[in-house]
Structure formats: C-alpha cells, structure tokens
N, C-alpha and C positions, 0 to 999 in steps of 0.2 A: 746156023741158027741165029736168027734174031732176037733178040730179047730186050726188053723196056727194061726200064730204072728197077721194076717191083721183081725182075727176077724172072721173068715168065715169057714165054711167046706173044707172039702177035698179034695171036688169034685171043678170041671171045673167053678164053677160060681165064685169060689175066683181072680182064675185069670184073669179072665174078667174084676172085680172090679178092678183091681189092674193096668190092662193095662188101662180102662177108667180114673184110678186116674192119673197115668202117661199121660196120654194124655191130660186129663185136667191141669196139670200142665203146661207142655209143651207151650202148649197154652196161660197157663197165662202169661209165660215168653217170649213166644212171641211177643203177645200183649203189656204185657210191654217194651218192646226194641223198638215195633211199637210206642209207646206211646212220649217213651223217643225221638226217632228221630223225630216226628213229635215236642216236644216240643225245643227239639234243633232248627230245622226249624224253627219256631214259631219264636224262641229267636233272632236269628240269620235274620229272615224280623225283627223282630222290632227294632234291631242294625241296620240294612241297610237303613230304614224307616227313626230314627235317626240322620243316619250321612248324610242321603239326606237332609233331614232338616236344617241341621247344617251348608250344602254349599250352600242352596238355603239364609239363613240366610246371611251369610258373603259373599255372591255377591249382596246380599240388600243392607247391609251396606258399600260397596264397591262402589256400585252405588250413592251410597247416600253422601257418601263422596266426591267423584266424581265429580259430582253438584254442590254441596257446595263449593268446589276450585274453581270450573268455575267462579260459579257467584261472589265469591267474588273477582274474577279476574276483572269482569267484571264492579265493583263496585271500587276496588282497581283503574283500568285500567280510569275511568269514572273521578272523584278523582283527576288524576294528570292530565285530557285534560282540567279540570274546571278551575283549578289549572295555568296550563300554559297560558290558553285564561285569565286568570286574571290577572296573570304576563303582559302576551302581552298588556293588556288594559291598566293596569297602566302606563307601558311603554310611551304607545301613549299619555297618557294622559302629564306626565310631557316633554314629548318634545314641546307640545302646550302650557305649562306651561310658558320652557324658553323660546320660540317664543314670548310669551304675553310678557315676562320679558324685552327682547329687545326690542318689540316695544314700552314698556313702558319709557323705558330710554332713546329712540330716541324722544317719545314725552313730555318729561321729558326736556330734554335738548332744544326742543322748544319753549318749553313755558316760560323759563328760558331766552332765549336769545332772544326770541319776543320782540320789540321795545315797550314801554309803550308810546301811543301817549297823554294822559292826565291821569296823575298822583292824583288817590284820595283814598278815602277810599275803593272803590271797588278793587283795584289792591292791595290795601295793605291786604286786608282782602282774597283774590284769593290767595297770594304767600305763605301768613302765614298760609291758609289752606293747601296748597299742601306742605309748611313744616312739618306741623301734621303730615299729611298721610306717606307722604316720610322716616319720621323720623321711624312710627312704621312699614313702611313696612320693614326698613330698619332693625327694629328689630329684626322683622321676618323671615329676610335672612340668620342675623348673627347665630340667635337660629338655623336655618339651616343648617348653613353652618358651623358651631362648631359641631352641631351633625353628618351631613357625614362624615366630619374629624373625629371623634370620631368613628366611625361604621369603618371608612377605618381602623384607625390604629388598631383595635380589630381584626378585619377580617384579618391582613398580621400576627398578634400575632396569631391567631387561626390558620394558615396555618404554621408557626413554630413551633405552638406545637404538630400537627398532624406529620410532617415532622421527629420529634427527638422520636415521637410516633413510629414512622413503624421503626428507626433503634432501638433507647434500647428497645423498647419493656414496660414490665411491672415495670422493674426498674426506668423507665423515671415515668410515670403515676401514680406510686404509693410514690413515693418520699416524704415523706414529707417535707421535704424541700420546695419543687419544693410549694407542695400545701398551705404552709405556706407564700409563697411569694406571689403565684397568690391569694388569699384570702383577704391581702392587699387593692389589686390594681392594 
C-alpha cells in the first residue's frame, strides 16, 4: 500500500479528503471572523446601551438639581417677603407706640395742671400713683433710649469698619491689633 503524508492512497479519494479538510477549515475561520464581529457588535451595543444610560442618568440628575434651586428659591424668596411684611409691621406698630407716647404726655400734663377743686386724700393718693407709674415708665424710656443710642453708635462703628474693609482689604480684618482693641469694647 502506498500512502502520502495525509494518510490515504494514491488514488483520487486523498485529494478529496484534503480539499474537504481545507474546506472545512476555511469555514471554521470564517465563522470565527463571523463570530468575532458579531461579538465586537455585541460589545459595541452594550457600550452604546451604556453610555445612553449614563445621559439619560445625568439629565436625571440635572433635572433634579434643577427643582431643587427652584424651590429653594422659592422658599429662600418666601423667607425675605415674611421677613419684610414683619419689618413693616413692627414699623407700624412703634409709630402707634410714639403716637400713644405723645398722647400720653399731653394727658400727662393735664392732669398735672387740672385745678384741684377739694384737696384730700383721694388727689393726694391719684398724683402719687401717677408718680409710680410715670416714674417707672420713665424708666422704661431711659433703658430705651440708652439702648437705641447704643445700637446707633455700633451701627455708624460697624459701617467704618466695613468701609476701611473694602479699601485695606485683609490686612484691615485680620490685624491683630485691630481685633485686640475691638474685643475690648
């Protein structure tokens, strides 16, 4: 028997073998190339897949951020109209305050310079009440009116030190000096 390298005879059926094996190789390697792109494809949606995810994601959170500035806007915004309708009320309230004040001291000075037509313990015991009252309301004004003094002259100090704030800058602000003396007094 003779036989080639592939295993087979001499005759015509070796070569057949040998183109079928080449052909089925062929094939494999086809297939695998076919394999390999569809797996590239494959890859390649699921990165696309991915990164659509990943925008649908961060225009979520974009949105959501979004809302969140608003309404806190709108809470923020809400906050200073409460804020100012409160300022405004107090307002109103102390100008009816000094209105009352004046008209207390116009009837104040009335009753003071009304004619006593019979002098007894009831008027005496009437003026020396309306001396109590007068005396603590009086104390009342001064505690008052020592505190707004106090608040004004802090308030004109707080607007000079803002003022020599915006020219030195952080050398004003940071001074020791400076904060050794305000610390004081």
């Amino acid at each position: 028997m003779n036989q080639n390298w592939t295993g087979t005879s001499a005759k015509g059926t070796g070569n057949i073998k040998i183109q079928n094996f080449l052909e089925a190789l062929r094939n494999s390697q086809n297939s695998e190339v076919l394999s390999s792109k569809n797996e590239v494809s494959q890859s390649r949606n699921i990165i696309a897949e991915i990164q659509a995810k990943k925008e649908i994601e961060k225009k979520r959170i974009e949105q959501f951020h979004l809302q969140r500035t608003q309404e806190w806007n709108k809470i923020f915004s809400s906050k200073e109209i409460q804020t100012e309708k409160k300022i405004e009320y107090l307002r109103q309230e102390l100008q009816k305050l000094s209105k009352q004040l004046k008209r207390l001291d116009t009837n104040i000075q009335k009753a003071v310079q009304s004619p006593i037509v019979d002098g007894g313990v009831y008027q005496e015991n009437y003026l020396e009440h309306l001396k109590k009252i007068i005396h603590l309301f009086g104390l009342k004004v001064s505690q008052a009116n020592s505190w707004l003094e106090v608040y004004q002259n802090r308030s004109m100090k707080q607007g000079s030190y803002w003022s020599m704030a915006n020219i030195k800058g952080s050398s004003y602000t940071q001074n020791n000096e400076r904060s050794i003396a305000t610390s004081v007094g």
